[in-house]
TIPASE-972479 format. One line per field, with one value per atom (N, C-alpha, C): residue number from 1; x, y, z; residue in one letter; atom name. Coordinates in steps of 0.1 Angstrom, whole numbers, padded with zeros to 4 digits, always signed. Example, Ala and Ser with C-alpha at 12.3 -4.5 7.8 and 13.67 -1.06 7.14 Angstrom:
<recs>
seq: (1 / 1 / 1 / 2 / 2 / 2) .
px: (+0132 / +0123 / +0132 / +0128 / +0137 / +0129) .
py: (-0057 / -0045 / -0033 / -0022 / -0011 / +0000) .
pz: (+0078 / +0078 / +0078 / +0071 / +0071 / +0079) .
type: (A / A / A / S / S / S) .
atom: (N / CA / C / N / CA / C) .
</recs>
This chain:
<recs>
seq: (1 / 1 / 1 / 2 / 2 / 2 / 3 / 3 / 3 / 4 / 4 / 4 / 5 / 5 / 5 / 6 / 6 / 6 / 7 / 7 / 7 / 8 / 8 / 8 / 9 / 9 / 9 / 10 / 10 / 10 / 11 / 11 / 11 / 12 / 12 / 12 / 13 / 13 / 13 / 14 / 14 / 14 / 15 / 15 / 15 / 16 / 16 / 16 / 17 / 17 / 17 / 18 / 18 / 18 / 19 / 19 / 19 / 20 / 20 / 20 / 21 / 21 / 21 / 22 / 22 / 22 / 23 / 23 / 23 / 24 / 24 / 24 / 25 / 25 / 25 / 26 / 26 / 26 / 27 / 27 / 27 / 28 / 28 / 28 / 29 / 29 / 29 / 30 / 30 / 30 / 31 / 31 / 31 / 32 / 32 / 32 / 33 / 33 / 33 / 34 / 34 / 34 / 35 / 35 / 35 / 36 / 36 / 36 / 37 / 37 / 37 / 38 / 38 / 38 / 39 / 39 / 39 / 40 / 40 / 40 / 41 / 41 / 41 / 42 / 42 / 42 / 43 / 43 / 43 / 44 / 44 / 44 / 45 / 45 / 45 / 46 / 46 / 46 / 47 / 47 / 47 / 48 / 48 / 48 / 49 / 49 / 49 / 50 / 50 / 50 / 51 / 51 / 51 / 52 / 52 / 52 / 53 / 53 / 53 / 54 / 54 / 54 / 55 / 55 / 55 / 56 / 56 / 56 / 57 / 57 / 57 / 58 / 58 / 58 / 59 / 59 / 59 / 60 / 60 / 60 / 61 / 61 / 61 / 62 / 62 / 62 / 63 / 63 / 63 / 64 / 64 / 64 / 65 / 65 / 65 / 66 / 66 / 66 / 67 / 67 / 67 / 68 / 68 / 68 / 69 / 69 / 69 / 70 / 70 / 70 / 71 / 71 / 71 / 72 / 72 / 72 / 73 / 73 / 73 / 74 / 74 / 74 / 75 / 75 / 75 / 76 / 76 / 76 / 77 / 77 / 77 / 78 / 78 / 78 / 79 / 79 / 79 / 80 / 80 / 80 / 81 / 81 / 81 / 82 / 82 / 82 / 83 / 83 / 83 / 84 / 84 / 84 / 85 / 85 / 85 / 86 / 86 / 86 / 87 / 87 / 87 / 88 / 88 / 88 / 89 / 89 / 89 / 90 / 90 / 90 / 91 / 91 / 91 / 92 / 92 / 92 / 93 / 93 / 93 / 94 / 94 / 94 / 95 / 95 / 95 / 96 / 96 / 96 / 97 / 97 / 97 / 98 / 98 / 98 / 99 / 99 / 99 / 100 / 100 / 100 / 101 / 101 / 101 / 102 / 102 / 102 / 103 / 103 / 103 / 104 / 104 / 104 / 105 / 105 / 105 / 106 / 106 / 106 / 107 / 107 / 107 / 108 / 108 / 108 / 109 / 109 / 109 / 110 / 110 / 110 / 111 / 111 / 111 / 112 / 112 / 112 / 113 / 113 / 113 / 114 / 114 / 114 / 115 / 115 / 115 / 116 / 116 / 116 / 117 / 117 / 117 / 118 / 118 / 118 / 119 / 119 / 119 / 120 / 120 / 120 / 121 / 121 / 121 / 122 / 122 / 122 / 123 / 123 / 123 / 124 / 124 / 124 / 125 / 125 / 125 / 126 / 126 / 126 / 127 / 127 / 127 / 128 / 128 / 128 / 129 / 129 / 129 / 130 / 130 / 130 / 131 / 131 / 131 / 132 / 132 / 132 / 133 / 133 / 133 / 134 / 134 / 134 / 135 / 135 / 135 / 136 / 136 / 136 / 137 / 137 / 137 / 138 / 138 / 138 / 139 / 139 / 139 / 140 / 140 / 140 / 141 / 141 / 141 / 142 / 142 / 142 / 143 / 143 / 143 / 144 / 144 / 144 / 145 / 145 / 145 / 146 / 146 / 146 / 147 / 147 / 147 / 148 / 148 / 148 / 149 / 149 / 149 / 150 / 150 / 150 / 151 / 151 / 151 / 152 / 152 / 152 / 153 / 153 / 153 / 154 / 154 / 154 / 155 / 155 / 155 / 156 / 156 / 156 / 157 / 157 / 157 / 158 / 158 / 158 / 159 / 159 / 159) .
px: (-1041 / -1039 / -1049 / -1045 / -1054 / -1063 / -1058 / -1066 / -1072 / -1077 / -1085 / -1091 / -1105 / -1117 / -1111 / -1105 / -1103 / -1091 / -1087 / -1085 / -1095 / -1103 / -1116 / -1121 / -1125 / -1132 / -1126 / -1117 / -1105 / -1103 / -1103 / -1102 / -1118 / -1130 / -1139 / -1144 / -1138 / -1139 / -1134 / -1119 / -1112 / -1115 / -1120 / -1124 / -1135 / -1146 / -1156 / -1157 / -1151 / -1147 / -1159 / -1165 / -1179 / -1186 / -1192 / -1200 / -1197 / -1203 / -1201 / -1196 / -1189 / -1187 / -1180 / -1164 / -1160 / -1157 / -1169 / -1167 / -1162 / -1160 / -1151 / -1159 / -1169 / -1174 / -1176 / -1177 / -1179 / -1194 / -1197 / -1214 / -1218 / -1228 / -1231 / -1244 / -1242 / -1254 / -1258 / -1265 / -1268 / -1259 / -1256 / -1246 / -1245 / -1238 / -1235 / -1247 / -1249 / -1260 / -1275 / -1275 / -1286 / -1294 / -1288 / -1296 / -1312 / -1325 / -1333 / -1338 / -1330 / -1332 / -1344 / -1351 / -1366 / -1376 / -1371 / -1386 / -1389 / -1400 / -1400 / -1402 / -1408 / -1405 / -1395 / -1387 / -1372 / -1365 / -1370 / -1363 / -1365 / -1380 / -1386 / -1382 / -1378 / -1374 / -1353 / -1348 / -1332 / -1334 / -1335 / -1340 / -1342 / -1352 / -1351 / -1338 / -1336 / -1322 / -1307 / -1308 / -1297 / -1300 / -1313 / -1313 / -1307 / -1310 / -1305 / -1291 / -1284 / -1270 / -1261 / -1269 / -1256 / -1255 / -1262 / -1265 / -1254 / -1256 / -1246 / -1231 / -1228 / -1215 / -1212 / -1220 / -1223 / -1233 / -1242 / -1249 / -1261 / -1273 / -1288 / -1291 / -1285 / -1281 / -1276 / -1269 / -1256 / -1247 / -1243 / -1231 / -1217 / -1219 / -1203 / -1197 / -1188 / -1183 / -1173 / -1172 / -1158 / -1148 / -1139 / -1130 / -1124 / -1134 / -1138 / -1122 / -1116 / -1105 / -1093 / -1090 / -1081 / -1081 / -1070 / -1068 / -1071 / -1081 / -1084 / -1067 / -1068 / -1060 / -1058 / -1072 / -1067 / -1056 / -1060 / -1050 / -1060 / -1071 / -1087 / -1096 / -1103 / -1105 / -1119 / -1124 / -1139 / -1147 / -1159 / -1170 / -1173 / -1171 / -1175 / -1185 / -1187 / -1204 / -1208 / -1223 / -1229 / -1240 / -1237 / -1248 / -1233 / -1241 / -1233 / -1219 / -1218 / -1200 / -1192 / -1197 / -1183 / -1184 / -1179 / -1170 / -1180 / -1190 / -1197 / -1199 / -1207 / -1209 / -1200 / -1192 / -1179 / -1174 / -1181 / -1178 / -1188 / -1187 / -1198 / -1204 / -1216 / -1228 / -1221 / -1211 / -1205 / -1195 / -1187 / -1182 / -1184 / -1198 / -1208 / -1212 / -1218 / -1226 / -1212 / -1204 / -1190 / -1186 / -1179 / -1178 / -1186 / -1199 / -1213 / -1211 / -1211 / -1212 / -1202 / -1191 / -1177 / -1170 / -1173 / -1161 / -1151 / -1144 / -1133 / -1123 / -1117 / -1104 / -1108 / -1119 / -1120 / -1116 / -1121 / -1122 / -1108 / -1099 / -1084 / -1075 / -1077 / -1069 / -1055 / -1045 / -1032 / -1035 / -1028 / -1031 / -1039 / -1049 / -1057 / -1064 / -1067 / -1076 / -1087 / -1100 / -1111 / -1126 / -1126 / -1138 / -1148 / -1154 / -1162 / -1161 / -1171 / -1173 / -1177 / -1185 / -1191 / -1203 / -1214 / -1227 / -1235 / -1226 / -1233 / -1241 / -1237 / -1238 / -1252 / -1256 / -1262 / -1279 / -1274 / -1284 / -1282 / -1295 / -1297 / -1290 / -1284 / -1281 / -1294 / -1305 / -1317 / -1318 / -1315 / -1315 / -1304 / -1291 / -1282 / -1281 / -1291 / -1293 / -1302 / -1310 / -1325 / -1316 / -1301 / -1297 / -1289 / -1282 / -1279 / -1285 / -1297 / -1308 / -1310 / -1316 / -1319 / -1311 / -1296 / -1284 / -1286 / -1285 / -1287 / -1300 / -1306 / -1322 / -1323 / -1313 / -1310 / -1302 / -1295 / -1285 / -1292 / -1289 / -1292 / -1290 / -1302 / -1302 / -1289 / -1278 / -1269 / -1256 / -1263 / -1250 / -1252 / -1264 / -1272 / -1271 / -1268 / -1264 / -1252 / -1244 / -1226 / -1224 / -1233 / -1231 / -1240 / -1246 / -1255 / -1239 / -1231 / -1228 / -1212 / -1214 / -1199 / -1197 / -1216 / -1222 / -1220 / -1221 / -1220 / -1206 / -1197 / -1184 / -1178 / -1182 / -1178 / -1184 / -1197 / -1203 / -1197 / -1197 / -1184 / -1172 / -1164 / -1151 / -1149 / -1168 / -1166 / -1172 / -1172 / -1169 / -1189) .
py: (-0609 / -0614 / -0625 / -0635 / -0648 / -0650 / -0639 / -0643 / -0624 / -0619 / -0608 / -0608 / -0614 / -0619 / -0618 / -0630 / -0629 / -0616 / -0613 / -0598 / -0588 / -0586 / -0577 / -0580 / -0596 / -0594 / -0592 / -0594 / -0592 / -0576 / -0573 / -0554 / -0548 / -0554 / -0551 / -0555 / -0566 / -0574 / -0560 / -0560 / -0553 / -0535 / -0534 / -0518 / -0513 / -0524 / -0523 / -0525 / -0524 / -0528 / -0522 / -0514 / -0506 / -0503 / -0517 / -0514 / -0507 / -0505 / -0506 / -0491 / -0487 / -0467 / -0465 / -0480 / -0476 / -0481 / -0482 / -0488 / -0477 / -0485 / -0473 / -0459 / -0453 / -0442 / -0440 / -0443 / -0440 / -0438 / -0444 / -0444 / -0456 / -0454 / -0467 / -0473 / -0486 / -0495 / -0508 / -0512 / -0523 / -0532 / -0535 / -0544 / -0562 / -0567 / -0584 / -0591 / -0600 / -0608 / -0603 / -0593 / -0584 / -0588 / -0598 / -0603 / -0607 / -0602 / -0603 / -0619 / -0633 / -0637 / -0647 / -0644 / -0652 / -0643 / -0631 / -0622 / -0620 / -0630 / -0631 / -0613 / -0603 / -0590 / -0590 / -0592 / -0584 / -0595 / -0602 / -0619 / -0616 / -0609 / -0611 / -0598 / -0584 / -0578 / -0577 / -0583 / -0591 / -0594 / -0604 / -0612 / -0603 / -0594 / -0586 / -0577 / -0573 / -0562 / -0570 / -0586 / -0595 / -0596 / -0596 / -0600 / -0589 / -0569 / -0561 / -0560 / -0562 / -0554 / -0570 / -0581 / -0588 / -0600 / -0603 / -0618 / -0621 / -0605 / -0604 / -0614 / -0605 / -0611 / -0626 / -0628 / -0639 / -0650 / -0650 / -0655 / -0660 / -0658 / -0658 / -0670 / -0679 / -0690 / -0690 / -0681 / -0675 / -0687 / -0692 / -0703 / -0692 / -0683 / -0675 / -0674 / -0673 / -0675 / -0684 / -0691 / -0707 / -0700 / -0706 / -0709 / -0693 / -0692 / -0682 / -0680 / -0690 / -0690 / -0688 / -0686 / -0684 / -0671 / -0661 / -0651 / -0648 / -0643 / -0643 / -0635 / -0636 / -0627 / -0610 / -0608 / -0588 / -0591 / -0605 / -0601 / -0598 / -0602 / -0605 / -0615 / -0619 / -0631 / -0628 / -0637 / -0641 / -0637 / -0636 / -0637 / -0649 / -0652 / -0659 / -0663 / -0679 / -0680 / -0677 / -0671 / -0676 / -0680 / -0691 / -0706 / -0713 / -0722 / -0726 / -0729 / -0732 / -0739 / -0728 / -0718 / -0707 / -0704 / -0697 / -0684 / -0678 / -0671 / -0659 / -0662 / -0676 / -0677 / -0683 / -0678 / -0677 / -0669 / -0656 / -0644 / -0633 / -0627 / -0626 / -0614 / -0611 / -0600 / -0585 / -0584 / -0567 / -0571 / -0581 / -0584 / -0580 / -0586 / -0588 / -0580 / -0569 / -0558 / -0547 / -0545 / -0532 / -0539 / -0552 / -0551 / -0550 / -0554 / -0547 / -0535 / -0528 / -0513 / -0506 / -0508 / -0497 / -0506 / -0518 / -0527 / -0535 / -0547 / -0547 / -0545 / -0538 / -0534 / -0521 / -0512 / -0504 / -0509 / -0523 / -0532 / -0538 / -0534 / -0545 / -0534 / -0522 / -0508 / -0516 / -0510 / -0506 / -0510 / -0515 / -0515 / -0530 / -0535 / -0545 / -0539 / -0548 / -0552 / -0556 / -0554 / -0562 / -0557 / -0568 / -0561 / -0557 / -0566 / -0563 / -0546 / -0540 / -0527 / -0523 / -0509 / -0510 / -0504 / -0507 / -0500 / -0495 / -0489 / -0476 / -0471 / -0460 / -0455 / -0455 / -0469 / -0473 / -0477 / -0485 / -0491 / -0487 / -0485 / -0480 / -0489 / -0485 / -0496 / -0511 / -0506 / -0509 / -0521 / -0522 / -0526 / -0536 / -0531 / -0540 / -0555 / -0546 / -0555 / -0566 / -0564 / -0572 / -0583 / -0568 / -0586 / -0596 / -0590 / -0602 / -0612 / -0606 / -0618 / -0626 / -0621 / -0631 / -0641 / -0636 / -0647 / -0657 / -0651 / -0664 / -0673 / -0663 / -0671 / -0687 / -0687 / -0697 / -0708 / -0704 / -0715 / -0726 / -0739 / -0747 / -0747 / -0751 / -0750 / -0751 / -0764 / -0764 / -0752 / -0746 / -0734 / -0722 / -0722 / -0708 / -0708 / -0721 / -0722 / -0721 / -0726 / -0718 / -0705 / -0700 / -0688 / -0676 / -0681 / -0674 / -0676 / -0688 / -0691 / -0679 / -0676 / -0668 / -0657 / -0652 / -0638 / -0639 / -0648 / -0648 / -0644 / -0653 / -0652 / -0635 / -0633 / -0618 / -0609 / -0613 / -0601 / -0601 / -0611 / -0616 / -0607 / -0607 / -0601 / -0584 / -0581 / -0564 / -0565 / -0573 / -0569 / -0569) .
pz: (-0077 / -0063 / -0061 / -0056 / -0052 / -0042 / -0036 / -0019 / -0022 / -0030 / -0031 / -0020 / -0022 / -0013 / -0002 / +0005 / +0017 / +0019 / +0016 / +0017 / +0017 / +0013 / +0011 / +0025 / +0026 / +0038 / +0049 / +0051 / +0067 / +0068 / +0057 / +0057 / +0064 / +0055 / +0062 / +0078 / +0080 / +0094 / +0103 / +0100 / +0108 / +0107 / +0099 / +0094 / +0100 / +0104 / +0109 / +0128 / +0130 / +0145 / +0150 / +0150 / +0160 / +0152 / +0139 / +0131 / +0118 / +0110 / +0094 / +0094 / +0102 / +0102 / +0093 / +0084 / +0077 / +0064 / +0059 / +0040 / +0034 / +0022 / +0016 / +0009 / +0011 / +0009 / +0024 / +0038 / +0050 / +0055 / +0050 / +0053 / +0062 / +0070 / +0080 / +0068 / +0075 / +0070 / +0081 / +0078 / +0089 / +0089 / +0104 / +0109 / +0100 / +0105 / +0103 / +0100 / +0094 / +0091 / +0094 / +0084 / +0078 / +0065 / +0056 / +0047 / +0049 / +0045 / +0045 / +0036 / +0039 / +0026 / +0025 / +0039 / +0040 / +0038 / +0035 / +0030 / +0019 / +0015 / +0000 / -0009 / -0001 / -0013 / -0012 / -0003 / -0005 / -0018 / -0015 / -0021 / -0036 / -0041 / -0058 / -0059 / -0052 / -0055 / -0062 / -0053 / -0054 / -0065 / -0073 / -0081 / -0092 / -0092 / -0103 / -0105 / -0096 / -0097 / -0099 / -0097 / -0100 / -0116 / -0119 / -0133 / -0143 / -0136 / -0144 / -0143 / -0131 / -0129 / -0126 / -0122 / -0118 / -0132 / -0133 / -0144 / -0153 / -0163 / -0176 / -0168 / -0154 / -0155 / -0146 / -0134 / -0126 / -0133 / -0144 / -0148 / -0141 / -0152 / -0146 / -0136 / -0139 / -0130 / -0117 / -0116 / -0106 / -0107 / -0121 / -0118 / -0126 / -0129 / -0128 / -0142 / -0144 / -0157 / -0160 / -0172 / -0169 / -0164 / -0159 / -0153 / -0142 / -0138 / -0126 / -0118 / -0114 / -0108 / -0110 / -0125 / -0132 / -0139 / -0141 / -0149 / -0158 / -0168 / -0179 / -0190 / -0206 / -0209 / -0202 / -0198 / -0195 / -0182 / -0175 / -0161 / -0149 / -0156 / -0143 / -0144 / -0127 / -0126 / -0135 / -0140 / -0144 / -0132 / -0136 / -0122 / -0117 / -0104 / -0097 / -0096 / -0092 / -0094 / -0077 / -0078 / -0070 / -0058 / -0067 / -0057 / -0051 / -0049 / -0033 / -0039 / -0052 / -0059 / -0058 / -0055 / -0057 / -0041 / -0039 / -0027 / -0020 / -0027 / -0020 / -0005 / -0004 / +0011 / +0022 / +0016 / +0024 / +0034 / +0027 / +0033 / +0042 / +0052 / +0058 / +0053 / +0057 / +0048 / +0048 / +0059 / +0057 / +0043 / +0044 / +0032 / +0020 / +0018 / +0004 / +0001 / +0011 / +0010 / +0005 / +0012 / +0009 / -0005 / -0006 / -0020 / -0032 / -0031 / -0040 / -0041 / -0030 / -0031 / -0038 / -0034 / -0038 / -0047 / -0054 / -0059 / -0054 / -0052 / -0052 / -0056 / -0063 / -0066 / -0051 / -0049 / -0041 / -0027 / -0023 / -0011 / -0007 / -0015 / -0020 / -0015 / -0024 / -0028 / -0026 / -0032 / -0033 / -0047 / -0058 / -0074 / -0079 / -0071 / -0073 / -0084 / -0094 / -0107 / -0106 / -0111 / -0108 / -0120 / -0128 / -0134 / -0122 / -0118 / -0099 / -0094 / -0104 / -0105 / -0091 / -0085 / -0071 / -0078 / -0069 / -0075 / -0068 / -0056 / -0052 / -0056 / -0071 / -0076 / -0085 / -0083 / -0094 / -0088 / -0072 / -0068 / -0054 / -0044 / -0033 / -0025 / -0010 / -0002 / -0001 / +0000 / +0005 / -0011 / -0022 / -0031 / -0033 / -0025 / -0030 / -0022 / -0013 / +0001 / -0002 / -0009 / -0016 / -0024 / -0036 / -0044 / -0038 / -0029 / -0018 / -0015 / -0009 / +0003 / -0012 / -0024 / -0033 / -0033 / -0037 / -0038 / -0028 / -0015 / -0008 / -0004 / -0008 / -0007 / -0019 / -0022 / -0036 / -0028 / -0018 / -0015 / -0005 / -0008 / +0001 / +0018 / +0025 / +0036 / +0048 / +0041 / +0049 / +0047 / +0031 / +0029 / +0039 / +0039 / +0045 / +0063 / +0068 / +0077 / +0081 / +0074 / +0074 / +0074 / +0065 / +0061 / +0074 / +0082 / +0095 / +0101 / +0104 / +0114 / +0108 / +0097 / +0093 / +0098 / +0089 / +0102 / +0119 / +0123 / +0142 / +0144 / +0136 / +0139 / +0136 / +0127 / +0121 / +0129 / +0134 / +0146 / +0157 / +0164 / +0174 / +0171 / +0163 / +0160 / +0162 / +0158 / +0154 / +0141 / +0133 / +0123 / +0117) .
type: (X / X / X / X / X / X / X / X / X / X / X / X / X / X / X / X / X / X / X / X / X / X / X / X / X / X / X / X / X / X / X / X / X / X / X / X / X / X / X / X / X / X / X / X / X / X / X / X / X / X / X / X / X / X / X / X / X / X / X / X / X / X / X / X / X / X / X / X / X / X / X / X / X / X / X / X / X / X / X / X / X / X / X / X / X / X / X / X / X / X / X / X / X / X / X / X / X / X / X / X / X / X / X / X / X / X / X / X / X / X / X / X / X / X / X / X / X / X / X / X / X / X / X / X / X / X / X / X / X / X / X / X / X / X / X / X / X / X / X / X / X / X / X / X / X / X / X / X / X / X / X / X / X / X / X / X / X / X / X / X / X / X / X / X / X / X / X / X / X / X / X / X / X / X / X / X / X / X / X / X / X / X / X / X / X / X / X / X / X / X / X / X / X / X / X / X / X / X / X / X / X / X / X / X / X / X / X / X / X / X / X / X / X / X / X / X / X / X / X / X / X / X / X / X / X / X / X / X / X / X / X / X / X / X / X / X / X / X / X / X / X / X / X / X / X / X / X / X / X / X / X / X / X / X / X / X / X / X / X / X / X / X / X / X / X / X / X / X / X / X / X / X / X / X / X / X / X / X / X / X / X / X / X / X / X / X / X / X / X / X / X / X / X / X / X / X / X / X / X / X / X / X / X / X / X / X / X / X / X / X / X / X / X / X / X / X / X / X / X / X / X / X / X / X / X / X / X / X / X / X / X / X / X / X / X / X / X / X / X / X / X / X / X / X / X / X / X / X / X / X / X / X / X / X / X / X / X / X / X / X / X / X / X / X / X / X / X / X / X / X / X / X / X / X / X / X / X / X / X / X / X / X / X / X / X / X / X / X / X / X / X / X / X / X / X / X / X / X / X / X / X / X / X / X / X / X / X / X / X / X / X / X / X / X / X / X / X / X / X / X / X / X / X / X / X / X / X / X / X / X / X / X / X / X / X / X / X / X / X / X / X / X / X / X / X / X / X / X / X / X / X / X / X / X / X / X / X / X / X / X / X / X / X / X / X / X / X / X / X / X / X / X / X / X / X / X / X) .
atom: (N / CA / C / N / CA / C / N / CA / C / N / CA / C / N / CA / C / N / CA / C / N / CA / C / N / CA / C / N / CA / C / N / CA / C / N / CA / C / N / CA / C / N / CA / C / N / CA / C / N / CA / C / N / CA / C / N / CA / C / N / CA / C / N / CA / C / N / CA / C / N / CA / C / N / CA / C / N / CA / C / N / CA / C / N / CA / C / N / CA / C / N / CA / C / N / CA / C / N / CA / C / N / CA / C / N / CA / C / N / CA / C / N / CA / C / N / CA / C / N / CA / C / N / CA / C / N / CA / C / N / CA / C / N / CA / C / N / CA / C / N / CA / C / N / CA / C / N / CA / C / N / CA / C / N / CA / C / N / CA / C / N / CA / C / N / CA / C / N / CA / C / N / CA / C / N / CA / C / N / CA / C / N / CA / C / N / CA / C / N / CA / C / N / CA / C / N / CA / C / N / CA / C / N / CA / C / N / CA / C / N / CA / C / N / CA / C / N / CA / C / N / CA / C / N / CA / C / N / CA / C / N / CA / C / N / CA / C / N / CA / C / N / CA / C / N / CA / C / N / CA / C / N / CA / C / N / CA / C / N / CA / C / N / CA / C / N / CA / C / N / CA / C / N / CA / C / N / CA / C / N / CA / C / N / CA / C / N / CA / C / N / CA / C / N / CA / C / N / CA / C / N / CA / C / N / CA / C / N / CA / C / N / CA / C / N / CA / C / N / CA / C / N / CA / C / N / CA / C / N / CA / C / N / CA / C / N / CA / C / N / CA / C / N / CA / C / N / CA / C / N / CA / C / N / CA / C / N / CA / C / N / CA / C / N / CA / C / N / CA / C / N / CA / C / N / CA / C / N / CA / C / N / CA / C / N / CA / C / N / CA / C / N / CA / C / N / CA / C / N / CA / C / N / CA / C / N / CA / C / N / CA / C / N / CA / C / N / CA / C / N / CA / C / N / CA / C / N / CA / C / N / CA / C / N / CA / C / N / CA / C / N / CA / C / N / CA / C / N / CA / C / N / CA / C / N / CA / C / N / CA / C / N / CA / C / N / CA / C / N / CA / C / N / CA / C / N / CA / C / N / CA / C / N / CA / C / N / CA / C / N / CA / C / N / CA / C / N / CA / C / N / CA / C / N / CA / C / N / CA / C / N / CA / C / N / CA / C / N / CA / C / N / CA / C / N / CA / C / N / CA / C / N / CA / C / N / CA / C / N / CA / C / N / CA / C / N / CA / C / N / CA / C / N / CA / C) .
</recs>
Protein backbone atom coordinates (compact mmCIF):
# COMPACT_ATOMS: atom_id res chain seq x y z
CA UNK A 1 0.00 0.00 0.00
CA UNK A 2 1.44 3.47 -1.09
CA UNK A 3 -0.20 5.78 1.07
CA UNK A 4 0.61 3.43 4.35
CA UNK A 5 1.94 6.49 6.35
CA UNK A 6 -0.68 8.71 5.57
CA UNK A 7 -2.97 5.99 6.46
CA UNK A 8 -1.28 5.43 9.85
CA UNK A 9 -1.46 8.88 10.46
CA UNK A 10 -5.24 9.81 9.73
CA UNK A 11 -6.08 6.58 11.81
CA UNK A 12 -4.15 7.97 14.62
CA UNK A 13 -5.48 11.61 14.02
CA UNK A 14 -8.88 10.34 14.04
CA UNK A 15 -8.40 7.57 16.78
CA UNK A 16 -7.17 10.01 19.04
CA UNK A 17 -10.01 12.49 19.16
CA UNK A 18 -9.68 13.17 23.27
CA UNK A 19 -6.12 12.46 23.29
CA UNK A 20 -3.85 9.41 22.78
CA UNK A 21 -6.67 7.02 24.72
CA UNK A 22 -6.46 4.90 21.57
CA UNK A 23 -3.02 3.49 20.14
CA UNK A 24 -3.02 0.33 19.42
CA UNK A 25 -2.08 -1.37 22.81
CA UNK A 26 -4.65 1.44 24.54
CA UNK A 27 -2.38 3.13 26.69
CA UNK A 28 -2.29 7.07 27.03
CA UNK A 29 0.82 9.01 26.41
CA UNK A 30 1.41 12.58 26.02
CA UNK A 31 -0.64 14.50 23.68
CA UNK A 32 0.55 16.28 20.03
CA UNK A 33 3.85 17.94 19.73
CA UNK A 34 5.54 16.41 22.75
CA UNK A 35 8.99 15.88 21.20
CA UNK A 36 11.48 16.99 23.62
CA UNK A 37 13.96 17.89 20.70
CA UNK A 38 15.66 21.01 22.38
CA UNK A 39 16.58 19.07 25.51
CA UNK A 40 19.82 18.16 25.00
CA UNK A 41 19.56 14.84 27.65
CA UNK A 42 16.71 13.77 26.14
CA UNK A 43 18.41 14.66 22.59
CA UNK A 44 22.13 12.47 23.64
CA UNK A 45 19.99 10.10 25.18
CA UNK A 46 17.63 9.50 21.46
CA UNK A 47 20.72 9.31 19.83
CA UNK A 48 22.00 6.55 21.70
CA UNK A 49 18.82 4.34 21.54
CA UNK A 50 18.64 5.36 17.55
CA UNK A 51 22.02 4.06 17.23
CA UNK A 52 20.88 0.51 19.09
CA UNK A 53 17.33 -0.17 17.61
CA UNK A 54 16.89 2.28 14.67
CA UNK A 55 20.30 2.72 12.52
CA UNK A 56 20.73 -1.01 11.18
CA UNK A 57 17.53 -0.17 9.31
CA UNK A 58 17.13 3.81 8.82
CA UNK A 59 20.82 4.22 8.79
CA UNK A 60 23.31 6.02 11.30
CA UNK A 61 22.91 8.92 9.07
CA UNK A 62 19.19 8.72 9.15
CA UNK A 63 19.30 8.73 5.22
CA UNK A 64 17.22 5.31 4.96
CA UNK A 65 17.86 2.61 2.72
CA UNK A 66 18.16 3.02 -1.43
CA UNK A 67 15.35 3.29 -3.01
CA UNK A 68 13.11 3.60 0.13
CA UNK A 69 9.98 4.19 -2.07
CA UNK A 70 9.84 1.31 -4.03
CA UNK A 71 8.98 -2.40 -3.13
CA UNK A 72 11.73 -4.42 -2.33
CA UNK A 73 11.67 -8.36 -3.75
CA UNK A 74 9.79 -9.61 -0.23
CA UNK A 75 6.83 -7.07 -1.34
CA UNK A 76 8.20 -4.36 1.46
CA UNK A 77 9.13 -0.86 1.41
CA UNK A 78 12.94 -0.20 2.48
CA UNK A 79 13.31 2.17 5.51
CA UNK A 80 12.72 5.38 5.06
CA UNK A 81 15.18 8.00 5.65
CA UNK A 82 15.02 10.24 8.38
CA UNK A 83 16.39 13.71 7.92
CA UNK A 84 14.59 16.10 6.23
CA UNK A 85 14.60 14.04 2.38
CA UNK A 86 12.28 11.44 3.52
CA UNK A 87 8.55 11.56 5.07
CA UNK A 88 9.01 11.41 8.81
CA UNK A 89 8.29 15.12 9.34
CA UNK A 90 5.55 14.95 7.63
CA UNK A 91 3.64 13.36 10.09
CA UNK A 92 2.62 14.65 13.33
CA UNK A 93 4.32 13.37 16.92
CA UNK A 94 1.12 11.00 17.83
CA UNK A 95 1.87 9.61 14.37
CA UNK A 96 5.58 8.89 15.05
CA UNK A 97 5.22 7.96 18.49
CA UNK A 98 2.05 4.95 17.78
CA UNK A 99 3.95 3.79 14.79
CA UNK A 100 7.40 3.45 16.90
CA UNK A 101 5.49 1.84 19.34
CA UNK A 102 3.17 -0.90 17.91
CA UNK A 103 4.58 -1.05 14.18
CA UNK A 104 2.98 -0.17 11.13
CA UNK A 105 1.63 -3.05 9.67
CA UNK A 106 -0.10 -2.63 13.51
CA UNK A 107 -1.03 1.19 12.62
CA UNK A 108 -2.40 0.10 8.93
CA UNK A 109 -4.13 -3.38 10.18
CA UNK A 110 -6.31 -5.11 7.76
CA UNK A 111 -3.33 -7.36 5.85
CA UNK A 112 -0.58 -4.47 5.49
CA UNK A 113 3.13 -5.66 5.37
CA UNK A 114 5.82 -3.87 7.03
CA UNK A 115 9.33 -4.74 8.11
CA UNK A 116 8.62 -1.38 10.68
CA UNK A 117 8.52 -3.71 13.65
CA UNK A 118 6.78 -1.88 17.02
CA UNK A 119 9.00 -1.51 19.99
CA UNK A 120 7.01 -1.23 22.72
CA UNK A 121 8.14 -4.09 23.76
CA UNK A 122 11.59 -3.23 23.66
CA UNK A 123 11.92 0.45 24.64
CA UNK A 124 10.07 2.54 27.31
CA UNK A 125 7.47 5.16 26.08
CA UNK A 126 9.82 7.69 27.81
CA UNK A 127 12.72 6.34 25.44
CA UNK A 128 10.90 6.09 22.29
CA UNK A 129 10.07 9.56 22.92
CA UNK A 130 13.98 10.60 23.43
CA UNK A 131 14.50 8.65 19.75
CA UNK A 132 12.17 10.72 18.24
CA UNK A 133 13.14 14.24 19.71
CA UNK A 134 16.78 12.98 18.49
CA UNK A 135 15.40 12.50 14.98
CA UNK A 136 14.19 15.73 14.91
CA UNK A 137 16.71 17.47 16.76
CA UNK A 138 18.74 16.78 13.30
CA UNK A 139 16.37 18.52 11.04
CA UNK A 140 16.82 21.84 9.78
CA UNK A 141 15.23 24.73 11.30
CA UNK A 142 12.71 25.42 8.56
CA UNK A 143 11.80 21.44 8.72
CA UNK A 144 11.22 21.64 12.35
CA UNK A 145 9.05 24.44 11.85
CA UNK A 146 6.66 22.61 9.45
CA UNK A 147 6.80 19.96 11.52
CA UNK A 148 5.54 22.27 15.02
CA UNK A 149 3.17 23.70 12.62
CA UNK A 150 1.78 19.76 11.59
CA UNK A 151 1.60 19.21 15.47
CA UNK A 152 -0.75 22.51 15.86
CA UNK A 153 -2.85 21.32 13.02
CA UNK A 154 -3.17 17.66 14.36
CA UNK A 155 -3.87 19.13 17.99
CA UNK A 156 -6.42 21.35 16.52
CA UNK A 157 -8.17 18.31 14.86
CA UNK A 158 -8.08 16.10 18.27
CA UNK A 159 -5.62 14.42 17.22
Amino acid sequence: MRYGWLIAAAAVIVAGAGGWTVLAQGDSAPPSGFLPYEDAAVVAEGAALYDVHCAACHGADLGGQPDWRSRGPDGLLPAPPHDETGHTWHHPDAALFAVTRAGTAAMVGGDYQSAMVGFGDVMTDDQIIAALAYIKSTWPAEVIDIHNDINMRAAAQGG
